[in-house]
Backbone as a chain_set.jsonl record, in Angstrom:
{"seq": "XXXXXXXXXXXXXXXXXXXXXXXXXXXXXXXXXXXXXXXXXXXXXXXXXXXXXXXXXXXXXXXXXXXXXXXXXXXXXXXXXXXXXXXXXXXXXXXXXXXXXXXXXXXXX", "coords": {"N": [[-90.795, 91.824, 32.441], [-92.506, 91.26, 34.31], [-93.918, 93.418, 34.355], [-95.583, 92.259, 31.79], [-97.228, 90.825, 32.893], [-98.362, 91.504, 34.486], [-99.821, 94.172, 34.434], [-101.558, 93.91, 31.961], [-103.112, 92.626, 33.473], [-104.609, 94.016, 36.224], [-106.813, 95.667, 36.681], [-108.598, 93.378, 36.872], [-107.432, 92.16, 38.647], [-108.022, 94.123, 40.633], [-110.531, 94.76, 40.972], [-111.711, 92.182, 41.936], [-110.332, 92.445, 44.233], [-111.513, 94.71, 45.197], [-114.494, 93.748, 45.329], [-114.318, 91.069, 46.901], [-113.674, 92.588, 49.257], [-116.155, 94.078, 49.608], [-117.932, 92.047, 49.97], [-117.459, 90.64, 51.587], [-117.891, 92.852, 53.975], [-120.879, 93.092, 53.07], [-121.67, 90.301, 54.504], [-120.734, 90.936, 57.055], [-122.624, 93.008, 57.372], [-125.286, 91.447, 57.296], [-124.898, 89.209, 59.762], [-124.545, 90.442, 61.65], [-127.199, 91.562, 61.448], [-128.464, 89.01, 61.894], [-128.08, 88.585, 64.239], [-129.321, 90.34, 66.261], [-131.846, 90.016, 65.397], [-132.283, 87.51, 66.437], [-131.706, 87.818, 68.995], [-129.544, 87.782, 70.447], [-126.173, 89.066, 71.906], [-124.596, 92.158, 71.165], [-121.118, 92.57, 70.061], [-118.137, 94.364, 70.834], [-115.121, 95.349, 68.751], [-113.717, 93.929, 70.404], [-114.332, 91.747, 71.702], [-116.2, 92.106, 73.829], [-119.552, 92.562, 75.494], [-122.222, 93.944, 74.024], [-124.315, 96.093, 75.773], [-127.618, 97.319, 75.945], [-128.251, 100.155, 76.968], [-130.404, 101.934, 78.947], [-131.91, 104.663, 80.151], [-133.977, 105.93, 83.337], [-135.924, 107.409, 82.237], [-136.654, 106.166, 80.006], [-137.013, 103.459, 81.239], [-139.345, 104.039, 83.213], [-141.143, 104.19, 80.86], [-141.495, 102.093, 79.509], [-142.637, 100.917, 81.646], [-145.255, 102.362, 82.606], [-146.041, 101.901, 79.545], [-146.647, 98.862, 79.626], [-148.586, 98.663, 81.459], [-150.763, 99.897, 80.531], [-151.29, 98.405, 78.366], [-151.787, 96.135, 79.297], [-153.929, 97.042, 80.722], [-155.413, 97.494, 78.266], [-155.959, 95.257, 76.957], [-157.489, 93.438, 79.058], [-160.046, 95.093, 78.763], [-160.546, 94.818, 76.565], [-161.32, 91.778, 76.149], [-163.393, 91.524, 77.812], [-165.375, 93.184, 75.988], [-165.278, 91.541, 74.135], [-166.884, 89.594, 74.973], [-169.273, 91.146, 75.544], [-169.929, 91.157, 73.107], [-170.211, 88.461, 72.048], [-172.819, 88.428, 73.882], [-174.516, 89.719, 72.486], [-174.04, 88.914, 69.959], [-175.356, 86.352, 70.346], [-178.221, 87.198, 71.406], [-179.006, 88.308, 68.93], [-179.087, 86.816, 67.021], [-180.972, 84.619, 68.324], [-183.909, 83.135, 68.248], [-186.728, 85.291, 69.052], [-188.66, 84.223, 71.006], [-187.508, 82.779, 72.936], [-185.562, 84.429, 74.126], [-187.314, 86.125, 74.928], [-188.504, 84.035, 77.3], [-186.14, 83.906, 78.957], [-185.478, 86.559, 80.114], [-188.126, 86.979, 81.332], [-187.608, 84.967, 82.907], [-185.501, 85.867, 84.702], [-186.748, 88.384, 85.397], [-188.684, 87.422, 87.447], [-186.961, 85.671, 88.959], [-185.403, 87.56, 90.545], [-187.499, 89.234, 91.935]], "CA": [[-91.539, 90.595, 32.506], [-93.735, 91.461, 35.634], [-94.962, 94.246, 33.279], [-96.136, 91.846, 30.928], [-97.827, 89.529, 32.869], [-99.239, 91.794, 35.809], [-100.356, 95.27, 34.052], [-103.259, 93.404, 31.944], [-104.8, 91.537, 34.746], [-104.239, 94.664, 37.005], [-107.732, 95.552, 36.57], [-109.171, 92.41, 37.29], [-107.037, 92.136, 40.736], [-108.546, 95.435, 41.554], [-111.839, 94.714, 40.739], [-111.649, 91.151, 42.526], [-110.015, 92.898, 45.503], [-113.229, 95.001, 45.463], [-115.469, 92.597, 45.206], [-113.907, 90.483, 48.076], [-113.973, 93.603, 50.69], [-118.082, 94.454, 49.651], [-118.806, 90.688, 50.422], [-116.989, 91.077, 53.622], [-118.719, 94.0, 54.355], [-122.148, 92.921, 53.564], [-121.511, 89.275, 55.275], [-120.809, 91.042, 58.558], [-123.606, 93.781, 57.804], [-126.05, 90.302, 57.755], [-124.669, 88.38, 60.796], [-125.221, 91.551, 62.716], [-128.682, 92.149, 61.174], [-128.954, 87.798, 62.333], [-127.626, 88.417, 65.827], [-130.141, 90.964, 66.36], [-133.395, 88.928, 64.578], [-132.773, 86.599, 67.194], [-131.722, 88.425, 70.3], [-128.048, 87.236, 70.692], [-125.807, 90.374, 72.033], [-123.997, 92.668, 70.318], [-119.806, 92.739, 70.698], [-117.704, 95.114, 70.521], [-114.01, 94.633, 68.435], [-112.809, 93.054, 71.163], [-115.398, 90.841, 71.734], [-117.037, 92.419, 75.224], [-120.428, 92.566, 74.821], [-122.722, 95.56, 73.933], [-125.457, 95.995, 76.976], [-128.519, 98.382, 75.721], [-128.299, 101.113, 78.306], [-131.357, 102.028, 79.436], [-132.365, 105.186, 81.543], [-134.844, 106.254, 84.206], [-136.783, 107.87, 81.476], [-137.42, 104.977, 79.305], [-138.043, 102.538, 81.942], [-140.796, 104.45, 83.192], [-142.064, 104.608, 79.921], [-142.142, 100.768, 79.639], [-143.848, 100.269, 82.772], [-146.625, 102.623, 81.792], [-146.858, 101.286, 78.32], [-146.787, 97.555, 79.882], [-149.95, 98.897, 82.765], [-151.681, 100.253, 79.612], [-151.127, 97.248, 77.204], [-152.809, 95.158, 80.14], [-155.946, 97.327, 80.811], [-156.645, 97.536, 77.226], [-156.547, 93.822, 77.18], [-158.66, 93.453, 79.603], [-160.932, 95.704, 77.927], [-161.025, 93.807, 74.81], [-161.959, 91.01, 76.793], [-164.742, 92.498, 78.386], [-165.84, 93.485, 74.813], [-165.906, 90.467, 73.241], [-167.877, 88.902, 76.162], [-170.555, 91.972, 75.508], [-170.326, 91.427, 71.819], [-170.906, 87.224, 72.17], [-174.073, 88.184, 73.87], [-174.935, 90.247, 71.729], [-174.656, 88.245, 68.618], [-176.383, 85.357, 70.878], [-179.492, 87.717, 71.294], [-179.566, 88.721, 68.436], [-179.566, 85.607, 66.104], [-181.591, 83.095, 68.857], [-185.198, 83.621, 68.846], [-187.24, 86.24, 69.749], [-189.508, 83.442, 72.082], [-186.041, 82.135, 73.819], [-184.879, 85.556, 75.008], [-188.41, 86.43, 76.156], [-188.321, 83.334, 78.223], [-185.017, 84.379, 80.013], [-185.947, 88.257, 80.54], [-189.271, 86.952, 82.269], [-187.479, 83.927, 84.493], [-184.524, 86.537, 85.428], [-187.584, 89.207, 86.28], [-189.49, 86.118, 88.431], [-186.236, 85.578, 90.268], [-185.511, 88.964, 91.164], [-188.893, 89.904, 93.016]], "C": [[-92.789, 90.746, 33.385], [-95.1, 92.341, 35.105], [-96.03, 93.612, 32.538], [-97.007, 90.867, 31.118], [-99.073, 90.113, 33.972], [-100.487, 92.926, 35.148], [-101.681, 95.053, 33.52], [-103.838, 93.06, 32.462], [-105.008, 92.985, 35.505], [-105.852, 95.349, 36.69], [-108.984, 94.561, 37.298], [-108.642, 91.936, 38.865], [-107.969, 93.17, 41.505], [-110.088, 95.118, 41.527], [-112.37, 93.129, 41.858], [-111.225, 91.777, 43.878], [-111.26, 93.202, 46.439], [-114.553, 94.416, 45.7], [-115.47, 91.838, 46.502], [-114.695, 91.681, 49.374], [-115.995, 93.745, 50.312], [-118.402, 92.865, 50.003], [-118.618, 91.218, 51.621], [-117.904, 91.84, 54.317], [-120.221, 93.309, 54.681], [-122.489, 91.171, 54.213], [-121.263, 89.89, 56.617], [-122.168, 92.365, 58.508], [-125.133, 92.855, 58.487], [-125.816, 89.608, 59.029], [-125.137, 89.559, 61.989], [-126.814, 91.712, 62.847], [-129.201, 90.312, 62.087], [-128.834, 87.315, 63.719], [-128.8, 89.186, 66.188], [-131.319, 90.851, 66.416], [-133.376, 87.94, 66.199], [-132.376, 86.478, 68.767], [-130.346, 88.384, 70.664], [-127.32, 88.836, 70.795], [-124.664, 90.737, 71.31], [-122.62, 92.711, 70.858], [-119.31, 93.651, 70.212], [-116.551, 94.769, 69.549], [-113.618, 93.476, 68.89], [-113.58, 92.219, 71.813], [-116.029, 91.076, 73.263], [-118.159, 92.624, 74.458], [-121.463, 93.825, 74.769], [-123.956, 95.257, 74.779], [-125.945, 97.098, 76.375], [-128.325, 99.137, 77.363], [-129.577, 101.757, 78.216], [-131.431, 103.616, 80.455], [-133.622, 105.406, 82.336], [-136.3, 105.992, 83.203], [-137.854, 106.624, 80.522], [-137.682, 103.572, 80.093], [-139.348, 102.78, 82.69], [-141.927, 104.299, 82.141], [-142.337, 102.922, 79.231], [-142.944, 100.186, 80.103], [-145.26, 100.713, 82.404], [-147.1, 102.217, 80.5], [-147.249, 99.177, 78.504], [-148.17, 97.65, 81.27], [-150.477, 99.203, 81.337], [-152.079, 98.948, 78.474], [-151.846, 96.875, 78.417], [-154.231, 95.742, 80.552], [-156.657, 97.443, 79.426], [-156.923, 95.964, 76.839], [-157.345, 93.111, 77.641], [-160.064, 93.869, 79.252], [-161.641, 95.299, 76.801], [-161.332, 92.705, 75.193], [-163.087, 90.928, 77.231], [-165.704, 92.682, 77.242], [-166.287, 92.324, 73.919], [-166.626, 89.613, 74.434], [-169.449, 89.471, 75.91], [-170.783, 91.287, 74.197], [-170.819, 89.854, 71.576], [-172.365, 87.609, 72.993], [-174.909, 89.333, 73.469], [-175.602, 89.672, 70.668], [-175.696, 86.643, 69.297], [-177.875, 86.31, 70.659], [-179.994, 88.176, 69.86], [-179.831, 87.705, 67.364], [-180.256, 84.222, 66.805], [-182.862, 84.153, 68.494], [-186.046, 84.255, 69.333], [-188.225, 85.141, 71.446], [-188.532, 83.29, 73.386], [-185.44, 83.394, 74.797], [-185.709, 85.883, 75.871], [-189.087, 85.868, 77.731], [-187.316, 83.502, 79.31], [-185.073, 85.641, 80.594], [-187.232, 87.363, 81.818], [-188.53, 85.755, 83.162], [-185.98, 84.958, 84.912], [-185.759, 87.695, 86.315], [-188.451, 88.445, 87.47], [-188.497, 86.037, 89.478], [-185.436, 86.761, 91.052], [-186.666, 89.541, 91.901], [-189.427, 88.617, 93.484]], "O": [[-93.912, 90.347, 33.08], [-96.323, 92.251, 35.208], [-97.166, 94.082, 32.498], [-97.532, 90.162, 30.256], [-100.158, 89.606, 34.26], [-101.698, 92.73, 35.254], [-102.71, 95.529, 34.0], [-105.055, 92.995, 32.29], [-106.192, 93.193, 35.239], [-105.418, 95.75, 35.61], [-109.937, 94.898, 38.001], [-109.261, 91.525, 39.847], [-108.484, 93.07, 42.618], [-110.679, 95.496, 42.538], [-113.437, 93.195, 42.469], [-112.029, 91.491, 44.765], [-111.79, 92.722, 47.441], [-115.496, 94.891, 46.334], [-116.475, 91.889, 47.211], [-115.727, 91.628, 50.043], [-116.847, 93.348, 51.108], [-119.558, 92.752, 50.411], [-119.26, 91.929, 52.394], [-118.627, 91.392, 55.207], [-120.71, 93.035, 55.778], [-123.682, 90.9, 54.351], [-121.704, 89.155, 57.502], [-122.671, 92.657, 59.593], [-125.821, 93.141, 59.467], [-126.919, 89.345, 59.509], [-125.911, 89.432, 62.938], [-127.495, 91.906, 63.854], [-130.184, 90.335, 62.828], [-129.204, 86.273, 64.259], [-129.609, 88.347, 66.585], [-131.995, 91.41, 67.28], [-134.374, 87.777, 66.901], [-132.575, 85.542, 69.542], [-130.08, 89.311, 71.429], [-127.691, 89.73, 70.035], [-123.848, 89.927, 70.87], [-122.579, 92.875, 72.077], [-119.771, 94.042, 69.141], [-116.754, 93.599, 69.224], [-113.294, 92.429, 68.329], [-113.092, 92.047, 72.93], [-116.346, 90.043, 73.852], [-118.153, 92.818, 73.242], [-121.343, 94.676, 75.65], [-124.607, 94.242, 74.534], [-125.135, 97.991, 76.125], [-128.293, 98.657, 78.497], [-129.782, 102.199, 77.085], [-130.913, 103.531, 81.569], [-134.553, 104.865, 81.74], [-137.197, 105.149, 83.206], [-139.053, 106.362, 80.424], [-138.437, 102.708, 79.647], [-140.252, 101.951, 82.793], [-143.144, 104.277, 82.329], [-143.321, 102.677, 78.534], [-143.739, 99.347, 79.679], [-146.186, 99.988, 82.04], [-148.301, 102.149, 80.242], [-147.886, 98.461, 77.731], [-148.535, 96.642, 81.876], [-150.663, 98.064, 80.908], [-153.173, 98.787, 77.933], [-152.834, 97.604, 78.502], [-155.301, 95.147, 80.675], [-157.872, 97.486, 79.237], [-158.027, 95.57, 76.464], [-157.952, 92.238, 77.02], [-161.057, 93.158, 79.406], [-162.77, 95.39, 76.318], [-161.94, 92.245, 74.227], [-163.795, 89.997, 76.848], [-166.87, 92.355, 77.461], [-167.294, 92.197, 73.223], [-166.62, 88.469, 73.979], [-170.485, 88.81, 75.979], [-171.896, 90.772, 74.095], [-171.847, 89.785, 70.903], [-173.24, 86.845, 72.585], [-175.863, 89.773, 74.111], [-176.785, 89.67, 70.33], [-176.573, 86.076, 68.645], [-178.574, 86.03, 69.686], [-181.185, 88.388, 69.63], [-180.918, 87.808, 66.795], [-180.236, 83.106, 66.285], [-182.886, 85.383, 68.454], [-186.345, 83.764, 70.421], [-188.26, 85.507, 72.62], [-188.787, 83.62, 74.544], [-184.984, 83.275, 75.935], [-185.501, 86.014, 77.077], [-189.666, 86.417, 78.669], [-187.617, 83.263, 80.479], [-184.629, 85.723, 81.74], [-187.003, 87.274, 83.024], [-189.013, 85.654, 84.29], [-185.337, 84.311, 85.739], [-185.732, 87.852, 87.536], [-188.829, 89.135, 88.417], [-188.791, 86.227, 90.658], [-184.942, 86.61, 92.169], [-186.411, 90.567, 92.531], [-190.392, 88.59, 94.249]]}, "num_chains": 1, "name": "protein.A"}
């Protein structure tokens, strides 16, 4: 009887079984990938939590890339300051600039 009722589906259990476990799977491969996206820490089985370990090496190499990220900022600051009076001089007036050259040379001597 069991024969006759199990053996044809027996396929379709297995295949449904399968099916089940790959959700599973890629439902916890996503929640991981969504813990991650939004900073939340990682656990282990047993639910302690996973701390990035860090050494010497690569916190040095933060600090210098976080001193470098700020002087080139600065830099690019600096740059677009030159490059606004730049495009000022160069699309006002030839009369207008000549006026400011000669009252900056007047108040210098």
């Amino acid at each position: 009887m069991a024969r006759d009722i199990i053996l044809p589906h027996l396929p379709w259990i297995i295949g449904g079984g399968m099916v089940l476990g790959l959700v599973a799977i890629c439902g916890w491969v996503f929640t991981t990938w969504l813990r991650i996206q939004h900073g939340y820490p990682l656990e282990t089985s047993m639910g302690k939590a996973i701390e990035p370990r860090r050494n010497t090496e690569e916190i040095e190499r933060i600090k210098l890339l976080s001193t470098e990220n700020a002087q080139l900022r600065a830099e690019l600051g600096s740059l677009k300051d030159r490059m606004a009076t730049v495009e000022r001089i160069v699309t006002d007036d030839g009369h207008r600039v000549a006026q400011e050259i000669e009252g900056l040379r007047s108040v210098r001597n």
